[in-house]
Residue frames relative to the residue before (quaternion, step in Angstrom):
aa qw qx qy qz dx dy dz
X 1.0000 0.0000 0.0000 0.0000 0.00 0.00 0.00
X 0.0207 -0.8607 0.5023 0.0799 3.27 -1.14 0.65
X 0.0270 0.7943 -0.6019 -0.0778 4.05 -0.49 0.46
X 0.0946 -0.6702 0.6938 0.2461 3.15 -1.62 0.52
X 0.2752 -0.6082 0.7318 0.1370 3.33 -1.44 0.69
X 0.1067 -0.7217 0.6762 -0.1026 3.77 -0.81 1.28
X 0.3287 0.7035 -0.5838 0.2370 3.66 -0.68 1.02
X 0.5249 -0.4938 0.5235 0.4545 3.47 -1.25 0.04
X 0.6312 -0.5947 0.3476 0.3564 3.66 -1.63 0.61
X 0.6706 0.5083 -0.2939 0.4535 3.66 1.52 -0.08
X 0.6031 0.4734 -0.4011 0.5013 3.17 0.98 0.20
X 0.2938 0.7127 -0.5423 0.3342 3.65 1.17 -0.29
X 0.5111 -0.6613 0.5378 0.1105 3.42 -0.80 1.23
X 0.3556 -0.6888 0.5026 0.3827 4.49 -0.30 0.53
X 0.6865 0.5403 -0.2319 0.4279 3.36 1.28 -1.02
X 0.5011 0.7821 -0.3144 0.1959 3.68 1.11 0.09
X 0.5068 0.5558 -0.4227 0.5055 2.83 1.50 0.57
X 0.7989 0.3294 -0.2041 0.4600 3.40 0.89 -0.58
X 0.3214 0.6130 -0.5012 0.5194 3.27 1.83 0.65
X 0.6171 0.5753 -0.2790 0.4587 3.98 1.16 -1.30
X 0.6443 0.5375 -0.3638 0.4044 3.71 0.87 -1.04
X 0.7618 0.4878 -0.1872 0.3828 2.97 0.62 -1.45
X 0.6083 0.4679 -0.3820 0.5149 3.84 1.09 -0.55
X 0.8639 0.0600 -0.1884 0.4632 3.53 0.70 -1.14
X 0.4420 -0.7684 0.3912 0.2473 4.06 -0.16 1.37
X 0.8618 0.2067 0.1062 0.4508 2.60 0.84 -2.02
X 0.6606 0.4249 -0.4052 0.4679 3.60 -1.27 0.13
X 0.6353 -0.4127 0.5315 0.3791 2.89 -1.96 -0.88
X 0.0471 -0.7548 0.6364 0.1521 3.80 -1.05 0.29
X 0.0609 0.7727 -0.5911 -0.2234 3.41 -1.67 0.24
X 0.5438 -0.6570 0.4970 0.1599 3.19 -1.26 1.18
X 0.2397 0.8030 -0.5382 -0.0897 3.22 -1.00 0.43
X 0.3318 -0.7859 0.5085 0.1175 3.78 -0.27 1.32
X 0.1719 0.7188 -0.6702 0.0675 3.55 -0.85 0.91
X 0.3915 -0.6603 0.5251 0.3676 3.83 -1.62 0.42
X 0.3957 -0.7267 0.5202 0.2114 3.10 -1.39 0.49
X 0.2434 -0.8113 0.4422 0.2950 3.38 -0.56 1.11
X 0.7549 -0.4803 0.3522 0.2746 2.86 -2.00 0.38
X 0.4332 -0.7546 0.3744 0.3206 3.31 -0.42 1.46
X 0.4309 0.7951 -0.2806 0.3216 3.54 1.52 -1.08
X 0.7308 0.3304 -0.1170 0.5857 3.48 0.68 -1.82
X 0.6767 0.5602 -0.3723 0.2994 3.23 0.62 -0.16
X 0.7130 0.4196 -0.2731 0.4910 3.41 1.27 -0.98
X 0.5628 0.4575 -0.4154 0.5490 3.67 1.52 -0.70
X 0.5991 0.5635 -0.5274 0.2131 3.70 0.06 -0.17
X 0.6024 0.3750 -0.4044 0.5771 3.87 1.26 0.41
X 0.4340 -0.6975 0.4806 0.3067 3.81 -0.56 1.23
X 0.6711 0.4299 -0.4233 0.4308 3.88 1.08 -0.83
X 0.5876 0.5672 -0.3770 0.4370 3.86 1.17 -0.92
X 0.6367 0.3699 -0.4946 0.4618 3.94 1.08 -0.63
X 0.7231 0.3770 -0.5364 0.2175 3.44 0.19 -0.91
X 0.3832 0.6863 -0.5393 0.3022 4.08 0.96 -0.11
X 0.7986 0.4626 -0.1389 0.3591 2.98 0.24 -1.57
X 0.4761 0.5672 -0.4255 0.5202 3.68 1.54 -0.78
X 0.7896 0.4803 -0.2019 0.3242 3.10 0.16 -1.89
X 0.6424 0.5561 -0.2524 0.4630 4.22 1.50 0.04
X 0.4060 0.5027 -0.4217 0.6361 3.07 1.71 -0.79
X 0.6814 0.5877 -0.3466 0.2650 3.51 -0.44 -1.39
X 0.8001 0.4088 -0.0415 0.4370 3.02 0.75 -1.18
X 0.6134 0.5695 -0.2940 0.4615 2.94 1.60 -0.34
X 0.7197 0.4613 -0.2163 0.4717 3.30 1.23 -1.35
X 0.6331 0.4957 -0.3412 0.4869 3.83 1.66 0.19
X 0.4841 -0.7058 0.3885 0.3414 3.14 1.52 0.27
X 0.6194 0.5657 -0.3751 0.3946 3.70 1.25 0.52
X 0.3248 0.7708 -0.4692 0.2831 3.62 0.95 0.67
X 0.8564 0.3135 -0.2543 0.3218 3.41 1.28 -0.38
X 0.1646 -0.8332 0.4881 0.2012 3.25 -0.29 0.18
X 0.5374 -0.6394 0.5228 0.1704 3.42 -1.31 1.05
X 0.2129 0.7813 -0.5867 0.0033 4.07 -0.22 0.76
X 0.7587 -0.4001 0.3654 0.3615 3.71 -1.61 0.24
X 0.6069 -0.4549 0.4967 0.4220 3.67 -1.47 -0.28
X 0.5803 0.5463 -0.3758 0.4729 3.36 0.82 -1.65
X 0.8597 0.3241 -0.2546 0.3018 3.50 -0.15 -2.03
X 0.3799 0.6064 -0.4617 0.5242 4.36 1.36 0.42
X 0.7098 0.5689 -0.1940 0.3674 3.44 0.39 -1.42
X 0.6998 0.4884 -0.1556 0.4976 3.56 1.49 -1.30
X 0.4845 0.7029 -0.1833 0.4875 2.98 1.91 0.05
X 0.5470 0.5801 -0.2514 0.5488 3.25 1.61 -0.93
X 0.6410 0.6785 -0.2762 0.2291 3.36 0.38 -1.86
């Protein structure tokens, strides 16, 4: 069996060890605790991937991100 429990390190629960007993009874378990990076720095870390993401905000906050298309031209989408 496997679970991941994803939270920030302050929300970590005091009881979270004995949240672990109880899920795993038997056997052996091993823990392994890693940070998660910041999706943020991650997508701006390509200059062509920031300007995407610049250029969506923009658009987003001008209300021009969406565009209106046909059935046919969705459908060609499938293909």
């Amino acid at each position: 069996m496997t679970a991941t429990y994803r939270m920030s390190a302050n929300e970590i629960p005091d009881d979270f060890l004995n949240i672990l007993r109880q899920t795993f009874r038997k056997g052996e378990v091993a823990i392994t605790v890693e940070e998660v990076p910041d999706e943020t720095d991650y997508l701006f870390s390509s200059s062509a991937n920031k300007y995407d993401l610049l250029e969506a905000i923009a658009a987003e906050k001008q209300g021009t991100c969406y565009r209106t298309i046909t059935m046919e031209e969705a459908e060609s989408f499938a293909r």
